[in-house]
Structures are given as structure tokens and as C-alpha cells.
C-alpha positions as CSV (number, residue, x, y, z in Angstrom):
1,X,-3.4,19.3,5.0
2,X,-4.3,15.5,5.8
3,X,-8.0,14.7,5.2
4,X,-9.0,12.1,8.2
5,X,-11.0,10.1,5.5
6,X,-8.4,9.9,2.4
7,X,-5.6,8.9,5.7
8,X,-7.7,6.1,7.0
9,X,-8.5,4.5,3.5
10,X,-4.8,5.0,2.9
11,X,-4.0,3.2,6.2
12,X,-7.0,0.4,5.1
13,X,-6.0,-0.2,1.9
14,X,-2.3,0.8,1.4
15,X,-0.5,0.7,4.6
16,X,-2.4,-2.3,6.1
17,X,-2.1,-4.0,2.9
18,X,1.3,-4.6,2.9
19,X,1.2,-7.1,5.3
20,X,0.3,-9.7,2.8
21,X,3.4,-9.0,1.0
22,X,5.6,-8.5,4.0
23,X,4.6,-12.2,5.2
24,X,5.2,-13.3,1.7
25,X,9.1,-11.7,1.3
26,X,10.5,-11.5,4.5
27,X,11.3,-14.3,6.2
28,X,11.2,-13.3,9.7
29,X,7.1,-12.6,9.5
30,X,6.8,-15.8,7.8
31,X,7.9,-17.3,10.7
32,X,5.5,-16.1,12.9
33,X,2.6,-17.0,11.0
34,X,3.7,-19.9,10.2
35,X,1.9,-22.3,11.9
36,X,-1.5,-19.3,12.8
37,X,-5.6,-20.2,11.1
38,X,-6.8,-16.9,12.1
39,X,-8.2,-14.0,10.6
40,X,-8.7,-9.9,11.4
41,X,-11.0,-7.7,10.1
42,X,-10.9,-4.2,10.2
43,X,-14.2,-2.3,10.4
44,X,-14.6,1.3,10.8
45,X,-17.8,2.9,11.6
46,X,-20.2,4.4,8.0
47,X,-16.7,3.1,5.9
48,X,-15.0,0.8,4.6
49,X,-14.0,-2.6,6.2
50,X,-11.2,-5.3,5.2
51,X,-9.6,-8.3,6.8
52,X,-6.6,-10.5,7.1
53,X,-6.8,-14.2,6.6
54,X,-3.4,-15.7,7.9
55,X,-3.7,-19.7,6.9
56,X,-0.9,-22.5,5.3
57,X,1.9,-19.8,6.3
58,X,0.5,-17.1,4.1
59,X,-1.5,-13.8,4.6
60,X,-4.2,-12.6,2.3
61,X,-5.3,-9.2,2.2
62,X,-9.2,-8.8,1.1
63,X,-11.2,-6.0,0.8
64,X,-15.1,-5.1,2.0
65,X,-14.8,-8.0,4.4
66,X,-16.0,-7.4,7.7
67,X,-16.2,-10.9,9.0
68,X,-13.2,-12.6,10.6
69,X,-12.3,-14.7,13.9
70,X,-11.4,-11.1,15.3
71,X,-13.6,-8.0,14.5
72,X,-12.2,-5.2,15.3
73,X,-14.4,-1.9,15.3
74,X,-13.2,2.0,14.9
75,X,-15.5,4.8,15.8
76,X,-14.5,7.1,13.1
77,X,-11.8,7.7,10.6
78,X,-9.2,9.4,13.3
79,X,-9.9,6.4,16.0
80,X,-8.4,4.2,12.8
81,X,-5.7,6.5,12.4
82,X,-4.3,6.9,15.8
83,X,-4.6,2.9,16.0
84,X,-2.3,3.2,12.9
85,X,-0.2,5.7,14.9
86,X,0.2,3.7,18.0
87,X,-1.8,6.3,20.0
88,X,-5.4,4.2,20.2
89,X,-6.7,1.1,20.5
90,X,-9.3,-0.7,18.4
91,X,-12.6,-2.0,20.0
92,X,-12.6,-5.9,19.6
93,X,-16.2,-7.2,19.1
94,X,-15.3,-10.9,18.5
95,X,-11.9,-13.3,18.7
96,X,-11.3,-12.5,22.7
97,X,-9.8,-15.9,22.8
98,X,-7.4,-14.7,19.5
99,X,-6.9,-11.7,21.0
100,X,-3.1,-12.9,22.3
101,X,-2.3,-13.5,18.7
102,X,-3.3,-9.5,18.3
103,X,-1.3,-8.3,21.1
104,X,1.4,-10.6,20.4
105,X,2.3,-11.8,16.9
106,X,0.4,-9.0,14.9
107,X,2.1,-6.3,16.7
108,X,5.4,-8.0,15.7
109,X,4.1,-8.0,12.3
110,X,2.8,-4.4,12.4
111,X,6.8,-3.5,14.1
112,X,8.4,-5.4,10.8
113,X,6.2,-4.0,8.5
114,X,7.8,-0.2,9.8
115,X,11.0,-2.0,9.7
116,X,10.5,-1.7,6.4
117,X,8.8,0.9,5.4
118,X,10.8,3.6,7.8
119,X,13.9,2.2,7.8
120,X,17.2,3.4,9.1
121,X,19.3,4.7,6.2
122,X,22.2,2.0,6.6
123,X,20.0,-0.5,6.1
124,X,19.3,0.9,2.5
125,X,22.9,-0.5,2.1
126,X,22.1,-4.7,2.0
127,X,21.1,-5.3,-1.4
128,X,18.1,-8.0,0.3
129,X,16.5,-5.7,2.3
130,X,16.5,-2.8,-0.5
131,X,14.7,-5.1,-2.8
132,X,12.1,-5.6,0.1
133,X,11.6,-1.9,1.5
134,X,11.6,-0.8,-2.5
135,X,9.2,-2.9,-3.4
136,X,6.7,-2.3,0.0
137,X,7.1,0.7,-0.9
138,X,6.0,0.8,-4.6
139,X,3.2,-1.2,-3.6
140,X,2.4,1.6,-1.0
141,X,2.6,4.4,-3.3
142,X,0.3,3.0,-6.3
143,X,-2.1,1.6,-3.9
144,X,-2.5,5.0,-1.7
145,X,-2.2,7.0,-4.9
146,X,-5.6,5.0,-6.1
147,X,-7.4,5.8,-2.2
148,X,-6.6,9.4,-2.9
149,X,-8.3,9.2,-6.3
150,X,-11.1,7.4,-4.9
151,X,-11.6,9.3,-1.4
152,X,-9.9,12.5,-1.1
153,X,-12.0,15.4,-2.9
154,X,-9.1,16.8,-4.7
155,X,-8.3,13.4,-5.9
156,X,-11.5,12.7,-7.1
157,X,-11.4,16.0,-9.2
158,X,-7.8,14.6,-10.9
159,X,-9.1,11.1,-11.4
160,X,-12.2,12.4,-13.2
161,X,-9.6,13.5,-16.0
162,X,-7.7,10.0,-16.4
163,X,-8.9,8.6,-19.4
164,X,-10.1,4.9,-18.6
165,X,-7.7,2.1,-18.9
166,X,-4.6,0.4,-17.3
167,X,-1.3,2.2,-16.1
168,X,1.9,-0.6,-16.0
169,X,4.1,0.4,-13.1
170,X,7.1,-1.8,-13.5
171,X,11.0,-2.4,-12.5
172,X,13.1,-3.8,-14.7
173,X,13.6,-7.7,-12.9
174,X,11.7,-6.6,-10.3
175,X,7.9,-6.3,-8.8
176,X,5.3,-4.5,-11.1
177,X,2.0,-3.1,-10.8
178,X,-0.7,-1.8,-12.6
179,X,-3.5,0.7,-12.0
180,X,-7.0,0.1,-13.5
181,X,-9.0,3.5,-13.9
182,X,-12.6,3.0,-14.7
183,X,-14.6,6.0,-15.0
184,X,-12.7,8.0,-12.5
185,X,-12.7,5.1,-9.9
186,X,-8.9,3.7,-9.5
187,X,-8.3,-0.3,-8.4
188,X,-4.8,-1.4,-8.5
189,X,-3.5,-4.8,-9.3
190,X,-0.1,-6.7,-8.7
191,X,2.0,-8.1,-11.7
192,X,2.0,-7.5,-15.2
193,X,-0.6,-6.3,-17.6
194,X,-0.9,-7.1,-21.0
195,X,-3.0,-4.8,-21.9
196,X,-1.7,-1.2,-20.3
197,X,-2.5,2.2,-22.0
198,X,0.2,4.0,-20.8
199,X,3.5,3.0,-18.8
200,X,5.9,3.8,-16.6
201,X,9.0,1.7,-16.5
202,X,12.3,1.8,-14.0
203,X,16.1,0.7,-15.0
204,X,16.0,-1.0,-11.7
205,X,15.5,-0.9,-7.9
206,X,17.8,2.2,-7.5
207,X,16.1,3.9,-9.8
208,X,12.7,2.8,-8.2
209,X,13.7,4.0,-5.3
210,X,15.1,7.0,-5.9
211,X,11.8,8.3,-7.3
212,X,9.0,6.7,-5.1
213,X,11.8,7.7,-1.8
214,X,11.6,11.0,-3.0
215,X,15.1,11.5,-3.0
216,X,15.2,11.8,-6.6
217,X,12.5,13.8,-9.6
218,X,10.8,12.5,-12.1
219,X,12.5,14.8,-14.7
220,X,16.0,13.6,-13.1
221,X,14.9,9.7,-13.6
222,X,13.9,10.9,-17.2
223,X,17.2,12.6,-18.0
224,X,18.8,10.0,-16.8
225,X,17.4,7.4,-18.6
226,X,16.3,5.7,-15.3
227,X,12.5,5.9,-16.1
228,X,10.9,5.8,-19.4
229,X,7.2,6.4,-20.2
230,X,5.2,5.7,-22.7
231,X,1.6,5.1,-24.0
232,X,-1.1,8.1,-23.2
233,X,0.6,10.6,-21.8
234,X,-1.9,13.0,-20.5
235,X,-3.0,9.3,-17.9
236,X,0.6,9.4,-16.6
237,X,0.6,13.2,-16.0
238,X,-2.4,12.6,-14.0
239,X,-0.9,10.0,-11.8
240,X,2.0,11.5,-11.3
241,X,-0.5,14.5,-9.8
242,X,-1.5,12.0,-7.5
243,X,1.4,10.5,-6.8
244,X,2.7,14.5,-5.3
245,X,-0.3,14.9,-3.5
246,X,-0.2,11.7,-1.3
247,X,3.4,12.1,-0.8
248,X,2.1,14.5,2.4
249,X,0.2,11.3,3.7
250,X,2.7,8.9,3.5
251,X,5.6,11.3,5.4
């Protein structure tokens, strides 16, 4: 069962996210913020609160800021959700001249972004726009894995057992990430790290994607030799536990 907390921080901080990286790989969304100085922040009643800053033709996702040229506000955890669902709208409390760029240009980004990350299965076929959805989608999956440690009650139980340190998440020639576990509280981070504990490392994209898709187990990628781990074991078995358990709130 979906915890309305643990969805909306996954929303917030993992779904939302991606829009950074979107306007940074596909080419489409960087035309349409190409030429926008504006900035959205997302504030939901007693939690958390981020924002977009889209300037020079780039987007930059930061957390725990509530102050942009539009503020928009949520009542509670499931008004954020359905807003993420297409089935309510967010109460704008600054930026009514900005809000055309809402209704307009960040719903065509919000429209790509599920492009991607629900895609139609012959578009898996262009080697381009695998590279994109894969990697959206890795960023999706450590970064919502990390909200469930954080939020979710049953994730907090799991990530009080992951030994502190960093966990390399990387794709051979491809993008790579890297959880940072501190005393049971999980931050993830984009590109290499030199300084992991433990490690989990893909062939390449099809292998990626065959794992974080779903479409293909861990033991199978292992077997395989598709994924390889390494380092502190018992911190990858634990991730992996929290990698199955969002898996119902990404669907």
C-alpha cells in the first residue's frame, strides 16, 4: 500500500527532479526553455518544499527552497499527488504574471518528461531515446529509493541497518550515481564517487535497464554477468530492499 507521505516526497524529490536532467538531455525541452528567467517552487503544507530555477537554457533542481517567481502551495501530501496525477491543481500564491509559462511551457515539460519515463514500448527500439528513458530512469529509482529511506516508516526501519558510507551506482559508458547514507538518513548524488563502500556496476544500458525496468532480476543480471557488485555487501542487500519496496510507487 502507497503511504501519501513517502509518494509525495517521491514525486518532490524523484519524479519532479528529473526535470533538470530532462532539459539537460533532450533536446526538445531545451528548446523551450531556452530563452525562459523564471523559477517554481513547490511548497506543500507542514513538508518539504523545492523549486525550479530555469535560466541561460538550463534547469536546476534545488531542494528546501520555497522562494521562486511562482509559489505554488499544496494543502497536504495527496493535494501534491493528484497535482502529480493530473487530477488537481496547485494553489499559486505568487508569479500570476508567470503563470502562462505554468500552463504552457511547464506542462509541455511535465508531458515530455512522461514521454520518457512511460514510454511506448517501440520507442525502447531508438538507441537515443533508450539512453535518455534509461538513464531518467536510474536517476528515478536511486533518488526515490533514498525518500523511501528517509520518509516511509518501513524504509526508515531498513535504512537504520545500512552501515554509513557511499553506494556507486554506475553503467559502464553511461550515467552514474551514488548514494550517501549517514546514519540512516540517505542523500543521493550524480556522477562518480571516489570514495564508494560498496558498488553496483552495469555491462551497459541494456543491462541497466533490464533491471531498474523490472523486466529482468537481480540474480539473472548476476548470472549473467550483466551486474557485478562489490564492496560491503550487507549495504547493497539493503538497497536492493529498498529498491523492491518503491517499485509499488513508481508503477
Amino acid at each position: 500500500m502507497k503511504n501519501s507521505k513517502t509518494m509525495a516526497y517521491i514525486n518532490l524529490f524523484s519524479v519532479l527532479r528529473n526535470i533538470e536532467d530532462l532539459c539537460r538531455l533532450d533536446e526538445f525541452s531545451k528548446e523551450i526553455i531556452k530563452d525562459e528567467n523564471v523559477s517554481i517552487s513547490f511548497n506543500i503544507k507542514n513538508g518539504p518544499k523545492a523549486a525550479l530555477i530555469f535560466k541561460d537554457g538550463a534547469c536546476t533542481f534545488v531542494p528546501n527552497q520555497g522562494k521562486a517567481r511562482i509559489r505554488l502551495f499544496f494543502t497536504s501530501y495527496e493535494h501534491m499527488n493528484k497535482m502529480v496525477d493530473g487530477k488537481a491543481m496547485p494553489i499559486p500564491l505568487t508569479g500570476f504574471f508567470k503563470i502562462s509559462f505554468l500552463t504552457k511551457k511547464f506542462m509541455k515539460l511535465s508531458e515530455r518528461l512522461e514521454f520518457y519515463l512511460r514510454p511506448e514500448e517501440n520507442l525502447l527500439e531508438d538507441p537515443k531515446f533508450m539512453l535518455i528513458h534509461t538513464e531518467l530512469l536510474l536517476y528515478t529509482a536511486v533518488n526515490a529509493a533514498a525518500q523511501f529511506a528517509n520518509a516511509d516508516p518501513i524504509g526508515q526501519l531498513i535504512a537504520k541497518d545500512i552501515a554509513n558510507g557511499q553506494v556507486a551506482v554506475e553503467i559502464n559508458d553511461g550515467p552514474s550515481v551514488h548514494a550517501i547514507v549517514n546514519n540512516g538518513v540517505m542523500q543521493v548524488s550524480k556522477g562518480i564517487t571516489k570514495t564508494p563502500r560498496a558498488r553496483m556496476d552495469f555491462a551497459d544500458i541494456d543491462a541497466a535497464y533490464g533491471l531498474l525496468s523490472g523486466n529482468m532480476d537481480a540474480f539473472t543480471c548476476i548470472a549473467s554477468s550483466k551486474l557485478s557488485l562489490s564492496g560491503y555487501v550487507p549495504m547493497l542487500d539493503n538497497i536492493n530492499k529498498l529498491l523492491f519496496h518503491i517499485a509499488t510507487y513508481l508503477r
